[in-house]
C-alpha positions in Angstrom: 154.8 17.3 161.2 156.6 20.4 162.3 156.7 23.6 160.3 160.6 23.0 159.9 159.7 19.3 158.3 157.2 21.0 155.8 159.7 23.2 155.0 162.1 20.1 154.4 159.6 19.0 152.1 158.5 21.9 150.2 162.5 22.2 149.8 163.0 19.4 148.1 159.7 19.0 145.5 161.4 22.9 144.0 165.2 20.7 143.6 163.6 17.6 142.4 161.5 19.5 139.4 163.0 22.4 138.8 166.5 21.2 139.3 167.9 17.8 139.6 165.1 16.5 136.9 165.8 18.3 134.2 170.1 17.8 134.8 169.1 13.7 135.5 170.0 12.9 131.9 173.5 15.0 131.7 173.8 13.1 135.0 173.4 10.2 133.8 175.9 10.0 131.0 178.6 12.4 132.1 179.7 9.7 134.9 180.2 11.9 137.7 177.9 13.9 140.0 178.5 17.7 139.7 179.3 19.1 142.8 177.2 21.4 142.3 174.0 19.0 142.8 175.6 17.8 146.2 175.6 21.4 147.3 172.0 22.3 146.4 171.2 19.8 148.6 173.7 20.8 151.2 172.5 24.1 151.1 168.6 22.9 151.6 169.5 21.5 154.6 169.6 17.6 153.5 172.7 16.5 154.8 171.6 16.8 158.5 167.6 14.7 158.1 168.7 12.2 159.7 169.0 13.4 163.2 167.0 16.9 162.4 163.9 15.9 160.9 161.0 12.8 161.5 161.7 9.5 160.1 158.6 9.6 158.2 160.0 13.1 156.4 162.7 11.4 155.6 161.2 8.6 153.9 159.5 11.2 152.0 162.5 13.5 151.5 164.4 10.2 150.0 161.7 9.2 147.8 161.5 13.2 146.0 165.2 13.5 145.7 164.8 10.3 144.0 161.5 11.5 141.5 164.6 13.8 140.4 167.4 12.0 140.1 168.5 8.8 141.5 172.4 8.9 141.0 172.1 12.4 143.1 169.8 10.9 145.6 171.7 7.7 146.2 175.0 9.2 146.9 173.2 12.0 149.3 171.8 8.9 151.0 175.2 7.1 151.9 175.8 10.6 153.6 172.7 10.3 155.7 174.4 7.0 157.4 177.6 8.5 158.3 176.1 11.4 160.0 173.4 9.6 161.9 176.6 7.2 163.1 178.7 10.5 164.0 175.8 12.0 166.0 175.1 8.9 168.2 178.8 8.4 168.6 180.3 8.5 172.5 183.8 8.3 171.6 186.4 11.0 170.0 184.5 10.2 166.6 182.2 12.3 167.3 184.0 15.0 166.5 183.0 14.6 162.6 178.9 15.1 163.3 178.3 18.9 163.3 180.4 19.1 160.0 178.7 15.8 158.5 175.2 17.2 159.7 175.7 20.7 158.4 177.7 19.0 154.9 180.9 21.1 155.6 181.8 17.2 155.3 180.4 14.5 153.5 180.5 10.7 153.8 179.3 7.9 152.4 179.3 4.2 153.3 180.7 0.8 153.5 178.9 -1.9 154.8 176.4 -3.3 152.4 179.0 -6.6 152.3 178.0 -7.3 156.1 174.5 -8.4 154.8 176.4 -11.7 152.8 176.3 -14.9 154.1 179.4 -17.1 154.2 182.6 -15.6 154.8 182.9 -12.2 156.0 184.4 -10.2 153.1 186.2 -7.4 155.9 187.6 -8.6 159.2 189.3 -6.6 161.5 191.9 -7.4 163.8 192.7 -5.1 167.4 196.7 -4.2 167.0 198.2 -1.5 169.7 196.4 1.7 169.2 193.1 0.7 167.2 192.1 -2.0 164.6 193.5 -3.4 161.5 191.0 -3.9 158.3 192.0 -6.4 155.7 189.5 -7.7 152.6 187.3 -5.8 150.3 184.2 -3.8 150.5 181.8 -3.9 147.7 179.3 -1.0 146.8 181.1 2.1 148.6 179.2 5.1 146.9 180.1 8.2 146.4 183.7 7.9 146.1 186.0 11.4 145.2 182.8 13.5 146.5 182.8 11.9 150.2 185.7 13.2 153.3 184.5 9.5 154.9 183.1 6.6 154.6 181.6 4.7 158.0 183.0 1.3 157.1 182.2 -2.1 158.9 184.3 -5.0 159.6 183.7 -8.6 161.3 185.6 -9.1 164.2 184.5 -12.8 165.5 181.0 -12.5 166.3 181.4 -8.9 166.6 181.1 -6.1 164.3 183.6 -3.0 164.3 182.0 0.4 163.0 184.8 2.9 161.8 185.2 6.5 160.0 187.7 6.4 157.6 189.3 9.1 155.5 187.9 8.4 151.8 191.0 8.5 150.3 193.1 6.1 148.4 196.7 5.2 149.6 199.0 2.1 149.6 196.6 0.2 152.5 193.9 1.3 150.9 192.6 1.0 146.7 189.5 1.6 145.2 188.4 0.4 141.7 185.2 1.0 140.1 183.4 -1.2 138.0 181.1 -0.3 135.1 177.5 -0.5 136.1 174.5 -0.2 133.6 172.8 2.7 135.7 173.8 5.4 138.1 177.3 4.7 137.3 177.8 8.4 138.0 177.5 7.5 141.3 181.2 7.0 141.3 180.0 3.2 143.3 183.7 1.3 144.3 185.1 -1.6 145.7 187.3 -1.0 148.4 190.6 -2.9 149.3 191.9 -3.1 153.0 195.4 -4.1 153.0 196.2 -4.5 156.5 194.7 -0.9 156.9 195.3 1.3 160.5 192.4 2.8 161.7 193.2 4.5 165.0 191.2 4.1 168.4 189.9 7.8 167.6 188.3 6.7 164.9 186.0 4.1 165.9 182.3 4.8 166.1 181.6 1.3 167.8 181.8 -2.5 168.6 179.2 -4.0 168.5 177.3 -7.6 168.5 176.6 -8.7 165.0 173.5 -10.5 165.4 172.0 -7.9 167.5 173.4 -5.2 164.5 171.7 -7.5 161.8 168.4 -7.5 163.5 168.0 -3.8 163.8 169.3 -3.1 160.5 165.8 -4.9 159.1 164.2 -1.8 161.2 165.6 0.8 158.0 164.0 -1.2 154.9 161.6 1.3 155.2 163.9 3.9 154.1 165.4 1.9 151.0 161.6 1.6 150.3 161.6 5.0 148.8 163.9 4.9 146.1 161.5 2.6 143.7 158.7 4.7 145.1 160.9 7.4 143.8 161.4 6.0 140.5 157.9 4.9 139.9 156.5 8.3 141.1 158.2 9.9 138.2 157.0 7.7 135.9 153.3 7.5 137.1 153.7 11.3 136.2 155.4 11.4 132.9 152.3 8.4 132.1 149.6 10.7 133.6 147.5 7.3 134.1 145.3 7.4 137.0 145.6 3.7 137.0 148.9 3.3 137.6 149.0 6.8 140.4 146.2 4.5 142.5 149.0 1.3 142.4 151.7 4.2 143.5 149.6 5.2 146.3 149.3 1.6 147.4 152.2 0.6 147.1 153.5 3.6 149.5 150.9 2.9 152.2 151.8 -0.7 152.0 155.3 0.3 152.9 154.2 2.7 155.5 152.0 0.5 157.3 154.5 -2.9 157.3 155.6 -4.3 160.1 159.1 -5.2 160.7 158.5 -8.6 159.6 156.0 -7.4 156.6 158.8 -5.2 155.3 160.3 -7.0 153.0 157.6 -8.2 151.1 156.7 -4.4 150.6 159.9 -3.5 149.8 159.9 -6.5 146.8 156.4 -5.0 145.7 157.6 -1.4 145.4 160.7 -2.5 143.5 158.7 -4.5 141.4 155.9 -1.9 140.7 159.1 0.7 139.9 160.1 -2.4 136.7 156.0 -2.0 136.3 155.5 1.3 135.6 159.2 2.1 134.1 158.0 -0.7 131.4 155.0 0.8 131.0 156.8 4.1 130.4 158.7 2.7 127.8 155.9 1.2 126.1 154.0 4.4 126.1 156.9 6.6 124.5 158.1 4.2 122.0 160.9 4.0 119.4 162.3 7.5 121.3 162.7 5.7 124.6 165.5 3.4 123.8 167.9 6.8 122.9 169.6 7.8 125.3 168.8 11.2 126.1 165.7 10.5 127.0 163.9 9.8 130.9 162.6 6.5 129.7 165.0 4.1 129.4 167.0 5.8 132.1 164.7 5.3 134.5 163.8 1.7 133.3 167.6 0.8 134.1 167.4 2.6 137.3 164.1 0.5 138.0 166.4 -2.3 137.3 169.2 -1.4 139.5 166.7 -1.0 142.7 166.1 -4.9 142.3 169.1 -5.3 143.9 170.1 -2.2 145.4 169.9 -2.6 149.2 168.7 -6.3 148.5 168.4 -9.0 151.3 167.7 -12.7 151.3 163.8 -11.9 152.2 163.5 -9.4 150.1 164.9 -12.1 146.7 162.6 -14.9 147.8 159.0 -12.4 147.7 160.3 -10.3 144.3 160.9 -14.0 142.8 157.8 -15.5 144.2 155.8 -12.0 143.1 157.7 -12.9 139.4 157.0 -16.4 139.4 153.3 -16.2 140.9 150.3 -15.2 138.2 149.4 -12.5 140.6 152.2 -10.6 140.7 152.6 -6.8 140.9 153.7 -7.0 137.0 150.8 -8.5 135.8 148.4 -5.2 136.5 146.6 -6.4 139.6 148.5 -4.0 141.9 151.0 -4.8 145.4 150.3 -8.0 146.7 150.0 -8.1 150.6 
């Protein structure tokens, strides 16, 4: 790890505790992310880990923003996408990156609807100039705090890669549904209406199979937000029991392969439901009111059942729920 990584690190442990922790429950139920969280991190030097720092500190950066607070770390993590995506960028978008990297700008992300089967939700169509989006885009975080969002569309058996201005206008609507945790998050669905996006604005085109395949190569990094969650709570227990489960489940997720992935993704979401439960339990009567940790982080355990959720990843958290030996009966990740 290089000294700057460390640094990284050591960074983000001061915000998590000393910072976004003790503001998580404010968070929480004032339904928006102060800006003023986004720019501690900003000012750390977060919004540029993907391309600056090792994919192993990021997973680790990820999983401590998360210890703190979840909302804050999930829309941070949108950002990480759009900047990675600016940075690699050969065309004229890549004018956005040093600004994205350095969080002069911010984005977030819209793509998670790609991962559906069936119909494609967006399509685009090629009209003089650039491409035309038309459908609706699910789970766009972040929205009112981003500049852009790095939006995907189908395009036959292609998939066109975008940066769009975050904005609402008359081609484009957002609306946000009520969700039972990080709904501070400011998480919106996103209507094309026959929306122009210019040829300076495309990031790439790109096969969609071959795009699908090498998205299962970042479940690693989704990993970390139950780690996150259940990190906190292993600390707030102070059970050794239950910090020797988080340990395993980490190194289960560190050492997967590609293909073993998703099963250690379902085991850390799981053990995050575990040892949020277990919280609960352990606090009592108090946990149920709202100002207090507990139940927020049992609904954020929740929420990471489905949060970055693929068709692999269902079938092992139901077999794991299902199964007598699963991670929620006490005997710890199953490999």
């Amino acid at each position: 790890m290089s000294t700057s990584d460390a640094e990284l690190l050591r960074r983000a442990r001061e915000l998590a505790d000393d910072e976004l922790y003790p503001r998580a429950i404010d968070v929480d139920l004032s339904g928006e992310v102060p800006t003023a969280q986004l720019d501690l991190l900003a000012e750390a030097g977060m919004y540029g880990v993907s391309v600056r720092a090792e994919p192993a500190t990021v997973t680790s950066l990820i999983e401590i923003i998360a210890s703190g607070c979840l909302t804050t770390a999930f829309v941070w993590t949108q950002h990480l996408g759009a900047s990675a995506a600016a940075h690699h960028c050969e065309g004229a978008a890549s004018r956005f990156a040093e600004d994205l990297l350095d969080g002069r700008l911010r984005g977030g992300v819209a793509f998670a609807h790609m991962l559906r089967g069936g119909d494609p939700l967006t399509v685009a169509s090629p009209t003089a100039g650039g491409w035309t989006f038309r459908g609706r885009a699910p789970w766009v975080t972040g929205w009112g705090h981003i500049d852009l969002v790095y939006a995907a569309a189908r395009h036959g058996s292609d998939i066109v890669w975008a940066l769009v201005d975050a904005s609402d206008g008359p081609t484009l609507r957002s609306s946000q549904p009520p969700i039972a945790a990080i709904n501070s998050s400011r998480t919106v669905e996103l209507e094309w209406r026959d929306h122009f996006i210019p040829d300076d604005r495309i990031v790439r085109v790109e096969d969609y199979d071959e795009w699908r395949a090498r998205y299962r190569l970042g479940l690693r990094n989704n990993g970390s937000f139950p780690i996150g969650i259940a990190s906190r709570c292993c600390r707030l227990l102070a059970r050794p029991d239950f910090d020797v489960r988080l340990a395993e489940a980490r190194d289960v997720l560190d050492a997967a392969s590609v293909d073993e992935l998703p099963s250690a993704r379902a085991d850390a979401a799981l053990f995050a439901v575990t040892s949020s439960t277990a919280l609960v339990a352990e606090v009592g009567g108090r946990a149920v009111v709202t100002n207090h940790h507990a139940q927020r982080l049992h609904r954020e355990a929740m929420f990471l059942l489905v949060q970055g959720q693929t068709p692999e990843i269902k079938a092992h958290m139901l077999e794991r729920l299902a199964s007598t030996s699963s991670p929620g009966d006490g005997s710890g990740p199953v490999r």
